[in-house]
C-alpha positions as CSV (number, residue, x, y, z in Angstrom):
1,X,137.3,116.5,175.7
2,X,140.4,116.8,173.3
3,X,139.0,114.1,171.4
4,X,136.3,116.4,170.3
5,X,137.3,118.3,167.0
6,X,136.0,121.5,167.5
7,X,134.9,122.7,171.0
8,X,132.0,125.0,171.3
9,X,132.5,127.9,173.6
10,X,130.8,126.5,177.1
11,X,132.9,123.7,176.5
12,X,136.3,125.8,176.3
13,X,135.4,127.5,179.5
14,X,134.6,124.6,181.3
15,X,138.1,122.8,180.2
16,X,139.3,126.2,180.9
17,X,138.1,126.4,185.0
18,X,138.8,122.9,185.2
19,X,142.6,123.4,184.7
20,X,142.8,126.6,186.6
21,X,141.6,125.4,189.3
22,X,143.9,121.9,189.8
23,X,147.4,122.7,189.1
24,X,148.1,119.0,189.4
25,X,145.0,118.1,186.8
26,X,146.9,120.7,184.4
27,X,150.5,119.1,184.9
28,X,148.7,115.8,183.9
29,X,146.7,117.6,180.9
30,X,150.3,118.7,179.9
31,X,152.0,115.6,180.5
32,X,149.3,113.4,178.7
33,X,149.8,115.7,175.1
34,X,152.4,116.9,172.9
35,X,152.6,120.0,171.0
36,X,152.0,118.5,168.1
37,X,148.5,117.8,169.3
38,X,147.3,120.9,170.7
39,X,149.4,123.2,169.2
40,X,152.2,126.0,170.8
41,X,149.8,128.3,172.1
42,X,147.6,125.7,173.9
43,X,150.8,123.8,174.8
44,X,152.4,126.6,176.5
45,X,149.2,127.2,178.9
46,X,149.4,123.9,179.4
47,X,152.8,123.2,180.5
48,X,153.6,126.8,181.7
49,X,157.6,126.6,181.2
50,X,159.8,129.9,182.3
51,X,158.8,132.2,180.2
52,X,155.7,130.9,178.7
53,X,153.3,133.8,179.3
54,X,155.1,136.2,177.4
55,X,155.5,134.1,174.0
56,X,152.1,133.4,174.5
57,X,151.4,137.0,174.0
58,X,153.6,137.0,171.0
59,X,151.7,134.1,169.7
60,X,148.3,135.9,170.2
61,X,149.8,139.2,168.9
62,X,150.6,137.5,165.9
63,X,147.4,135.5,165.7
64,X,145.1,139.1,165.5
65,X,147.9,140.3,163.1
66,X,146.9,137.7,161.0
67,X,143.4,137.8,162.0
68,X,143.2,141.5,161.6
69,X,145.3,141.4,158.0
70,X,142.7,139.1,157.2
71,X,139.4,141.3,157.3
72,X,141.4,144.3,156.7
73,X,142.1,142.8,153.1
74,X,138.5,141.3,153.5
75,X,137.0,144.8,154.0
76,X,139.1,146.2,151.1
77,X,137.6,144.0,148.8
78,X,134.4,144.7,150.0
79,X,135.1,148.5,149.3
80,X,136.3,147.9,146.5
81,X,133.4,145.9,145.6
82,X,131.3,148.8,146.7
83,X,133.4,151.7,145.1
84,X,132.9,149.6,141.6
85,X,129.1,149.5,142.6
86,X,129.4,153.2,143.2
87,X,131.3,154.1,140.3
88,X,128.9,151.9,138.3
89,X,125.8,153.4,139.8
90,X,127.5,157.0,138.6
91,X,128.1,156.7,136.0
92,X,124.3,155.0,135.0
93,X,123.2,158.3,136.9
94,X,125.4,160.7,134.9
95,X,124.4,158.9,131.6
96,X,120.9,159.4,132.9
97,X,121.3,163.1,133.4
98,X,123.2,163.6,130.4
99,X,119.8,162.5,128.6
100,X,117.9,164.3,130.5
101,X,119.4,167.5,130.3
102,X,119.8,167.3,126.8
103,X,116.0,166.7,126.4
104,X,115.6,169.5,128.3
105,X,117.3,171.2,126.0
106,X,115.6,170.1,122.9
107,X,112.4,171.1,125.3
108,X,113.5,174.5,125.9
109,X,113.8,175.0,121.9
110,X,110.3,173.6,121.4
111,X,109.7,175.9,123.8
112,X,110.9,178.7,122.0
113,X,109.7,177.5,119.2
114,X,106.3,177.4,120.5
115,X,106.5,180.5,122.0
116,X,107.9,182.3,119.1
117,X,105.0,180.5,116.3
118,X,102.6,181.8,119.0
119,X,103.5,185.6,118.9
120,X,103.9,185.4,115.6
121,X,100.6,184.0,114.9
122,X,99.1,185.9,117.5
123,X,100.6,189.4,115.7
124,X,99.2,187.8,112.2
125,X,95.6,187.9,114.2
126,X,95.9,191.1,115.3
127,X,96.7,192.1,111.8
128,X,94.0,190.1,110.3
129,X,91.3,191.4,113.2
130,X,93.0,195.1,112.3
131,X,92.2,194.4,108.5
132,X,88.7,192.6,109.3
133,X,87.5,195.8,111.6
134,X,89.1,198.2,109.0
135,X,86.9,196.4,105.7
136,X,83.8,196.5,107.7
137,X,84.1,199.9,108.5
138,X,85.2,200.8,104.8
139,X,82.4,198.4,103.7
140,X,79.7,200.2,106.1
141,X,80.8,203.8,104.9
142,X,80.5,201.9,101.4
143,X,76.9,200.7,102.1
144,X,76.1,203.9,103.4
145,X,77.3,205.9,101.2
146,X,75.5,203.6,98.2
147,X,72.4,203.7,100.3
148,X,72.7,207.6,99.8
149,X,73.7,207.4,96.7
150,X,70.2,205.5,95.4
151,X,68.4,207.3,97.8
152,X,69.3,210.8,95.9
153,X,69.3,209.1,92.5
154,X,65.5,208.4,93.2
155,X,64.6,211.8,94.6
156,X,66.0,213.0,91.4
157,X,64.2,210.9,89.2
158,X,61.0,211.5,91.4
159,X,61.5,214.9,90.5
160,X,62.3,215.0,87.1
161,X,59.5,212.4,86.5
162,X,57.1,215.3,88.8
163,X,58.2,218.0,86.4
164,X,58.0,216.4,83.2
165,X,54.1,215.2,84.6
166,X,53.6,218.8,85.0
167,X,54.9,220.0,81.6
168,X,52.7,217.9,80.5
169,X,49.9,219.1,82.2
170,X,50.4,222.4,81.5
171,X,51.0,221.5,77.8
172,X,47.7,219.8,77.3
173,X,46.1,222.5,79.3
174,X,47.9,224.9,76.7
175,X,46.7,222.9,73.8
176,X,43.1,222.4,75.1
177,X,42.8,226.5,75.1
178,X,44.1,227.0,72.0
179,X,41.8,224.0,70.7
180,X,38.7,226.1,72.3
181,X,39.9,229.2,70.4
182,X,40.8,231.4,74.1
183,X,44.3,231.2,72.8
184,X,46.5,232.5,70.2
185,X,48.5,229.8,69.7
186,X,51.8,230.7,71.1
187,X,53.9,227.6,72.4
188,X,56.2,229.4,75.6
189,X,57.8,227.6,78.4
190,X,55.6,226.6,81.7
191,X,54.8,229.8,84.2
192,X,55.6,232.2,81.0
193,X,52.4,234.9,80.5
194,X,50.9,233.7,77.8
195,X,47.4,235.6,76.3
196,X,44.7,233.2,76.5
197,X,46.2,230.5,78.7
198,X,44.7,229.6,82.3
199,X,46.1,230.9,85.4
200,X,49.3,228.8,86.8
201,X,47.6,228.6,90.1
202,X,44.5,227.5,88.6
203,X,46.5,224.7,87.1
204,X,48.3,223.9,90.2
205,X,45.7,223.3,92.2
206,X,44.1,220.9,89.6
207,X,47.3,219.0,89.4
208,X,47.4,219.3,93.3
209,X,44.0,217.7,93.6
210,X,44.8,215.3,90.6
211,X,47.7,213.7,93.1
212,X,45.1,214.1,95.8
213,X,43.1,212.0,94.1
214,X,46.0,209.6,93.0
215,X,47.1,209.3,96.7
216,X,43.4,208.8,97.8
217,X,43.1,206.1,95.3
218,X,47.0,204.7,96.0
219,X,45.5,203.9,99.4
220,X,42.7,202.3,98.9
221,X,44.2,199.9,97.0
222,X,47.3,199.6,99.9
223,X,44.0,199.0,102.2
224,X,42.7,196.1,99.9
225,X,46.4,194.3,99.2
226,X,46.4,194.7,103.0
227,X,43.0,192.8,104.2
228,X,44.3,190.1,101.3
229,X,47.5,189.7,103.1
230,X,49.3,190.9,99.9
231,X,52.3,193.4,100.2
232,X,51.6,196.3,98.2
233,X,53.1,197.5,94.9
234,X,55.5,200.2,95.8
235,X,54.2,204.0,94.6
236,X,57.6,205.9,93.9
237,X,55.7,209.4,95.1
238,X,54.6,207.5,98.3
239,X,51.2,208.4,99.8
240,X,50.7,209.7,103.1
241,X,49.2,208.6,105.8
242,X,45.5,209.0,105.6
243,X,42.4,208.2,107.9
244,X,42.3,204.4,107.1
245,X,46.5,204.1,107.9
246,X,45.2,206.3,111.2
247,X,42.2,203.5,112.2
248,X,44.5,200.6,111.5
249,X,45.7,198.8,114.8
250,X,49.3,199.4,115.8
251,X,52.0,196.6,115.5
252,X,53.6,194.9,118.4
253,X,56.7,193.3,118.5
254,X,56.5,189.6,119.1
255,X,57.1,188.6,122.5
256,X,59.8,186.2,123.8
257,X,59.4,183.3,126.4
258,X,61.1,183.9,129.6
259,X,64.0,183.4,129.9
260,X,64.6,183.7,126.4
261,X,66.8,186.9,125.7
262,X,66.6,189.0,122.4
263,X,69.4,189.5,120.0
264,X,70.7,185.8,120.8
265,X,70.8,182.6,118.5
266,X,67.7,181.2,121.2
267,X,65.3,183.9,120.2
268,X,66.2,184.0,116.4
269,X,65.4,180.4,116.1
270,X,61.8,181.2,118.1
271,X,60.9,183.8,116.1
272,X,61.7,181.8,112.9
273,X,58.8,179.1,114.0
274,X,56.7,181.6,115.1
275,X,53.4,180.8,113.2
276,X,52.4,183.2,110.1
277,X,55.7,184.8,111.0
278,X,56.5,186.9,107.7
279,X,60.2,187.3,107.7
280,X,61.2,190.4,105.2
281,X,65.2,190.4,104.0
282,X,67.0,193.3,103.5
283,X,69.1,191.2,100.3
284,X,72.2,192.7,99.5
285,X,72.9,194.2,103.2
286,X,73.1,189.8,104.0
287,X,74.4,188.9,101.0
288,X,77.7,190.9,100.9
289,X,78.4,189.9,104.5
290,X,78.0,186.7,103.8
291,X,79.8,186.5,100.5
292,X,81.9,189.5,100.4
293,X,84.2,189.5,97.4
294,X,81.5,187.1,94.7
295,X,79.9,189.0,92.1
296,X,76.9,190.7,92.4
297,X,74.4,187.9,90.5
298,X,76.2,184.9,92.3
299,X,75.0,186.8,95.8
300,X,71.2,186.7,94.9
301,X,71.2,183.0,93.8
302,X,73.2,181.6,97.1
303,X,71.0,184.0,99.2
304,X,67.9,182.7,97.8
305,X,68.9,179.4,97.7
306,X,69.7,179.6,101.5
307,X,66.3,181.0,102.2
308,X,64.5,177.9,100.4
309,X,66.7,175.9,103.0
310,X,65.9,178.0,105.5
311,X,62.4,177.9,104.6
312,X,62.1,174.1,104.4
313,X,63.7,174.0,108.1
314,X,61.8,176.2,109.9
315,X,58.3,176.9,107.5
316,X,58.7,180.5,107.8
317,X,57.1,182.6,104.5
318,X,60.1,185.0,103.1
319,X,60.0,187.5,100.8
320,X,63.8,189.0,100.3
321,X,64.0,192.5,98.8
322,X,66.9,193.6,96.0
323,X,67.7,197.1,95.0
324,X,66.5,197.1,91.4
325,X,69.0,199.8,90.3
326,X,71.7,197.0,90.1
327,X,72.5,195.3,87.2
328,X,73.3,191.9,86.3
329,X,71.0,188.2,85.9
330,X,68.5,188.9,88.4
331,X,67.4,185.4,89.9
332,X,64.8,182.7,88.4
333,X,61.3,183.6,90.0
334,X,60.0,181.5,93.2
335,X,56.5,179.7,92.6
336,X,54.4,179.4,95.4
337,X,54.0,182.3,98.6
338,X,56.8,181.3,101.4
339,X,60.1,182.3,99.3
340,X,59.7,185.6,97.6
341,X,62.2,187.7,95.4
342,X,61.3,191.5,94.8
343,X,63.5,194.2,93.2
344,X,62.7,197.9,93.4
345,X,61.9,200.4,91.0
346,X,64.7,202.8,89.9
347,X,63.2,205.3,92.3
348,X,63.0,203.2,94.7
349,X,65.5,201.5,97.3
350,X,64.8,198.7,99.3
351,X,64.9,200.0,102.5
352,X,61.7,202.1,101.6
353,X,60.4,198.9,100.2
354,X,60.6,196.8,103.4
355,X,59.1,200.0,105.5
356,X,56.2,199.6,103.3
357,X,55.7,195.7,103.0
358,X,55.9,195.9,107.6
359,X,53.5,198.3,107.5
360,X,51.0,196.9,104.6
361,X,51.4,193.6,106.5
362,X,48.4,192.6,109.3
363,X,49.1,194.2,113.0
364,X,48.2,190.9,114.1
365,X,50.9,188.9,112.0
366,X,54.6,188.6,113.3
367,X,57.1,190.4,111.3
368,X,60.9,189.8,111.0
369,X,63.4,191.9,109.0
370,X,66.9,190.9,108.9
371,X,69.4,193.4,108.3
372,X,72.1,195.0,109.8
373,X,71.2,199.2,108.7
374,X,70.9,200.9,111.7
375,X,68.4,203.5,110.0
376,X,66.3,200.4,108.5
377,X,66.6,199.2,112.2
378,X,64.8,201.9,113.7
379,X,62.0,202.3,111.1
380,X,60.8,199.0,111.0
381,X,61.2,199.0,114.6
382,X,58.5,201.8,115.1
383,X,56.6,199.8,112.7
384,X,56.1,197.2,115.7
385,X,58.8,194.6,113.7
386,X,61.1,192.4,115.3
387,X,64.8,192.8,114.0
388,X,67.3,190.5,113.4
389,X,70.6,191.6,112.9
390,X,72.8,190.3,110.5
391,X,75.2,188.1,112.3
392,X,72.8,185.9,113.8
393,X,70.4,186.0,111.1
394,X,73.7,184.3,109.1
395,X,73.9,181.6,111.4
396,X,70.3,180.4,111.6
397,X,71.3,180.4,107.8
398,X,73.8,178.1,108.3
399,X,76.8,181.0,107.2
């Protein structure tokens, strides 16, 4: 078995029991070798002189010294193997949070940054929205206060126009006494006693049944323009209501699909195509919101060009309405009946205007008036018209 070179560990046990066993097999296993061949430790089991077991225990001693200097300096490299992999792997992860904190610094600025551009423009919106609700307001006590304005600037020239009517009445009634001979010839003011001249009453009540008359005539032609389906001429005294007005069928608002909602983009766009719809515009309450800031003349033309667009889009007949007080180009004429441009009289304003085309218009024919004037709101609502305020009515134009 020594021949072998290396001995497995079976084998070394067996060699082992075999020698422990026979003393006299072992003397000639220790006779049969030298040291040399199986080495001092081997050789002193084998031949077992005084002493032997204790240097063998030396010999083993020293054996797992070496055996245990061995993986100890083993295991140190291999810690230090895995200290460098450690130190390595630390330092990657330090690098790596160095970069990472420090774009979570720059972060935290955008951050800020972001935050800061945000309050600021969020304070500049509240300004601007501040400003924005401030103009409007200013702009409708402006409108309103224009809108009175005109309106007292007509009912003065209504009555100077009534007084001078009835100088003159009284003048030729003056001149037509003195041309019979019942007068003397005296020129004096109106209502002076004069010799001769007729009685003020008498003159009154002429001029009163004169306008009587007037109005009765006034709306018989409003009754005609009506049956033709052509707005009437505006009268600055403004006839009553009389027993053909009274006869007429009332107005009713047009009436919107379910679930269509008024005062919504839905129902301005229905009402738009409604067929034979007759959409009235109250001109420089839409213009100025929608071009607040351009001259006056500039208004009319884009307004009226947006209604011809309008027009084309939808095929509903227009007829806008411009205070005719105002100066500046007024806008070319529009051939044909679906896109109308009237101005008012300079006793007239255009809110009185648009009362009268509603209510000159058929009962049985829809009628749409955009504006945004609360007090034109109501009145052409009693007159059975839908109304569409200004904000939508600028986005079915496109504005």
């Amino acid at each position: 078995m020594l021949r072998f070179h290396r001995l497995h560990g079976p084998a070394l046990r067996t060699v082992e029991q075999a020698i422990e066993r026979d003393d006299t097999f072992r003397a000639q296993v220790a006779a049969s070798v030298a040291e040399v061949d199986v080495g001092r430790p081997s050789w002193l089991w084998l031949a077992r002189p005084d002493g032997w077991a204790a240097e063998l225990d030396g010999l083993v001693d020293e054996v797992r010294a070496a055996e245990d200097e061995v993986a100890a300096r083993h295991d140190v490299d291999a810690l230090r193997s895995e200290v460098a992999r450690l130190e390595a792997a630390l330092a990657a992860a330090t690098e790596r949070a160095a970069a990472a904190e420090a774009e979570r610094d720059r972060s935290a600025e955008r951050l800020l940054d972001e935050q800061r551009a945000r309050v600021a423009a969020e304070a500049a919106q509240a300004r601007l929205e501040a400003d924005a609700a401030q103009l409007a307001d200013e702009r409708t006590v402006a409108m309103r206060r224009m809108k009175e304005l005109e309106r007292s600037d007509a009912e003065a020239r209504g009555d100077r126009n009534r007084e001078r009517a009835r100088r003159r009445e009284l003048e030729a009634a003056l001149a037509r006494s003195e041309s019979d001979g019942s007068g003397n010839g005296a020129v004096d003011l109106p209502g002076a006693e004069l010799p001769g001249v007729p009685d003020l009453a008498v003159l009154e009540a002429a001029v009163a049944e004169a306008s009587d008359a007037a109005a009765t005539v006034g709306r018989a032609l409003a009754e005609a323009r009506r049956v033709l389906a052509e707005p009437p001429i505006a009268d600055p005294d403004g006839p009553g209501d009389g027993p053909a007005q009274a006869r007429a069928p009332r107005r009713r608002p047009a009436r919107l699909p379910p679930p269509m909602v008024d005062d919504s983009p839905e129902a301005v766009a229905h009402l738009l195509r409604l067929p034979e719809a007759l959409l009235l515009v109250d001109g420089y309450n839409i213009s100025m919101a929608a071009w607040p800031g351009v001259p006056i003349t500039d208004q009319r033309l884009r307004l009226v060009d947006a209604l011809r667009e309008l027009h084309a889009r939808t095929r509903v007949e227009v007829v806008t309405v411009f205070d005719g007080s105002r100066a500046g180009r007024r806008p070319p004429g529009v051939a044909g009946r679906e896109v109308r441009v009237l101005f008012t009289g300079a006793d007239q304003i255009a809110d009185d205007r648009i009362v009268e085309l509603v209510e000159a218009t058929p009962a049985d024919r829809p009628v749409l008036v955009a504006t945004s004037d609360r007090e034109l709101q109501e009145r052409v609502r009693r007159g059975g018209a839908n109304v569409i305020r200004t904000k939508l009515f600028l986005g079915a134009l496109g504005r």
